[in-house]
C-alpha positions as CSV (number, residue, x, y, z in Angstrom):
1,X,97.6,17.6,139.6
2,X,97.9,20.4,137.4
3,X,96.8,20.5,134.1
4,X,100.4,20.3,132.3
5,X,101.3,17.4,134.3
6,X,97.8,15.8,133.4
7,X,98.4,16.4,129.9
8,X,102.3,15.6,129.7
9,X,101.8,12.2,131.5
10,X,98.6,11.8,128.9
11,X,100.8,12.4,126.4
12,X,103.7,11.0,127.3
13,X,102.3,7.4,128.0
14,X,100.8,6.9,124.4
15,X,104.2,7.7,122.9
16,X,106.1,5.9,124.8
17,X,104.4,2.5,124.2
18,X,104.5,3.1,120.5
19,X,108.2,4.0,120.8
20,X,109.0,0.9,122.4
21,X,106.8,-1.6,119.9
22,X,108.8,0.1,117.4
23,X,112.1,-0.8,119.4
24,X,110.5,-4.4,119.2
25,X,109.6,-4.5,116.3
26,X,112.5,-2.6,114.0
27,X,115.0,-5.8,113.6
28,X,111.9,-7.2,111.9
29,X,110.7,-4.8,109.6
30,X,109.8,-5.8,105.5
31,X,108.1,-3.1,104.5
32,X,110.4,-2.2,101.8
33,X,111.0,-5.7,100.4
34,X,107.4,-6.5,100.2
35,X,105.0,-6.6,97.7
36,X,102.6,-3.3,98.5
37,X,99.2,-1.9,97.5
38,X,98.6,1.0,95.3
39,X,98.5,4.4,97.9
40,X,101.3,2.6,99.9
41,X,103.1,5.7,101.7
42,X,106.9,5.4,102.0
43,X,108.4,4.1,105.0
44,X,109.8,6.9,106.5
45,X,105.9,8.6,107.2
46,X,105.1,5.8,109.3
47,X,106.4,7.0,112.5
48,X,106.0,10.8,111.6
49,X,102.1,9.9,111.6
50,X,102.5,7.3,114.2
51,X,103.4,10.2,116.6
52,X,100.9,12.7,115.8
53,X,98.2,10.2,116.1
54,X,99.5,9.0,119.8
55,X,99.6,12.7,120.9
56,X,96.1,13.4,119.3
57,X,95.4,10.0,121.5
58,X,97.4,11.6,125.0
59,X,95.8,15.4,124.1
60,X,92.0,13.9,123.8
61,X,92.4,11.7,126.9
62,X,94.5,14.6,129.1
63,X,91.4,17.0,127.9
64,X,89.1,14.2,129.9
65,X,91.0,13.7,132.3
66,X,91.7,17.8,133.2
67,X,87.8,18.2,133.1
68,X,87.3,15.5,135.4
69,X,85.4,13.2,133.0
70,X,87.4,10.0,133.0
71,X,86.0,7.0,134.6
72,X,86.2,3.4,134.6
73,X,84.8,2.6,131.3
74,X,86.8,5.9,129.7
75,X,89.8,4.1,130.9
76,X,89.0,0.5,130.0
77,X,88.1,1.4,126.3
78,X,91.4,3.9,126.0
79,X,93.8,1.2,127.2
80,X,92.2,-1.5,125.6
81,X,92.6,0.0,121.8
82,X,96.1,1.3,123.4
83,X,96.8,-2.4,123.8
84,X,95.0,-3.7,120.3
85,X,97.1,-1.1,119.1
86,X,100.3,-1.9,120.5
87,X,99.9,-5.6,119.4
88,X,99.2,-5.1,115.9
89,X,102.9,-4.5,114.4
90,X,104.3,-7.1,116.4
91,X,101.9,-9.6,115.2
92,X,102.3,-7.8,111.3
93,X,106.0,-7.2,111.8
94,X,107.5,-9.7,114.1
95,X,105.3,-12.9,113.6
96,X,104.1,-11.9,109.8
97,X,101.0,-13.2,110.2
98,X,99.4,-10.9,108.2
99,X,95.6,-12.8,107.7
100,X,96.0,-12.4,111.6
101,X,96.8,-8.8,112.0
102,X,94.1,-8.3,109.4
103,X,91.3,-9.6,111.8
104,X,93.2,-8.1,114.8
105,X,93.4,-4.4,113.2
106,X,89.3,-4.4,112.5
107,X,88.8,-4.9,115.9
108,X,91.5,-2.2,116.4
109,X,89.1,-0.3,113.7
110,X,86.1,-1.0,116.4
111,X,87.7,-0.3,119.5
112,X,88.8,3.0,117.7
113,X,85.4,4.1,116.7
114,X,84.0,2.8,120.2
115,X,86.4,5.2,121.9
116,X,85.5,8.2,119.7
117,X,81.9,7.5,120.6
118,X,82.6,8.0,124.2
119,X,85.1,10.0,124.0
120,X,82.7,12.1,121.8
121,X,79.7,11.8,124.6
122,X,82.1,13.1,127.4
123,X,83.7,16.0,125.2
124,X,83.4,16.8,121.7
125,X,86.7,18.0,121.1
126,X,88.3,15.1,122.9
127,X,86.1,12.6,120.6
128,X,86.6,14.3,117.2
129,X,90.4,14.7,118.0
130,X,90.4,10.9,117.4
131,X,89.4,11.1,113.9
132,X,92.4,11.0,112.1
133,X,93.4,7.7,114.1
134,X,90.4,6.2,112.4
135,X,90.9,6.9,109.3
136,X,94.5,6.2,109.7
137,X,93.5,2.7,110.9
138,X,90.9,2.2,108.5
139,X,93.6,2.6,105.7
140,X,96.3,0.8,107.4
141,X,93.6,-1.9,107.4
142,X,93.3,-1.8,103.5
143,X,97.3,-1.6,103.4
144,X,97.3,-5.0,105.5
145,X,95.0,-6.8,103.7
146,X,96.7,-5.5,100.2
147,X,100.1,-7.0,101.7
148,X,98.5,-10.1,102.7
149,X,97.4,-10.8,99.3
150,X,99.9,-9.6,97.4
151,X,103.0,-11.3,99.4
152,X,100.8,-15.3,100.2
């Protein structure tokens, strides 16, 4: 397979299952009749960001996968936070069971990290391209938890 496909269908599979939770989850949306935490971003930058950080996820695994370097645990460990990712704003959104999306995005916060760590081992570049998804996460952590105690 050639490189552009490698990296089009890398790309194109971490955007797609964000663009479909947010399909899911859209009719259920509170965000701006909810109480918020200071640093709360408007609404609108949530699926600008959204996207960058799932093609940063499609360009670091397509740079793996061109260079021959993904393997079994590479892929368990990518779809697994891809999952855990998936599953956190239908559980914040769609349920509202925000205590339980707070839980469920620090193990998306670990299953991050653990992916740049061997991300990082196999290729630098495709490791530290995942940092912005971390801190991303780690603030949409502090975000939930703020909305959970402001709005119980």
């Amino acid at each position: 397979m050639s490189k552009a496909k490698i990296y089009f269908k890398s790309i194109i599979i971490p955007v797609i299952i964000g663009g479909i939770v947010g399909l899911i989850i859209s009719k259920f949306i509170d965000y701006n009749s909810i109480q918020k935490p200071p640093l709360s971003p408007p609404a609108i930058l949530f699926p600008i960001i959204w996207t960058i950080l799932y093609v940063l996820m499609g360009v670091s695994y397509g740079i793996l996968k061109s260079k021959n370097l993904v393997d079994g645990e590479i892929n368990r460990i990518y779809y697994m936070q891809l999952a855990i990712n998936a599953l956190w704003p239908i559980f914040f959104f769609t349920f509202k069971w925000r205590l339980f999306s707070f839980v469920w995005i620090i193990l998306l916060v670990f299953a991050v990290l653990l992916m740049i760590i061997k991300f990082y081992q196999k290729n630098k570049l495709a490791g530290l391209l995942q940092i912005p998804y971390l801190l991303w996460t780690i603030f949409a952590t502090y975000l939930n938890l703020g909305v959970y105690i402001l709005n119980s």
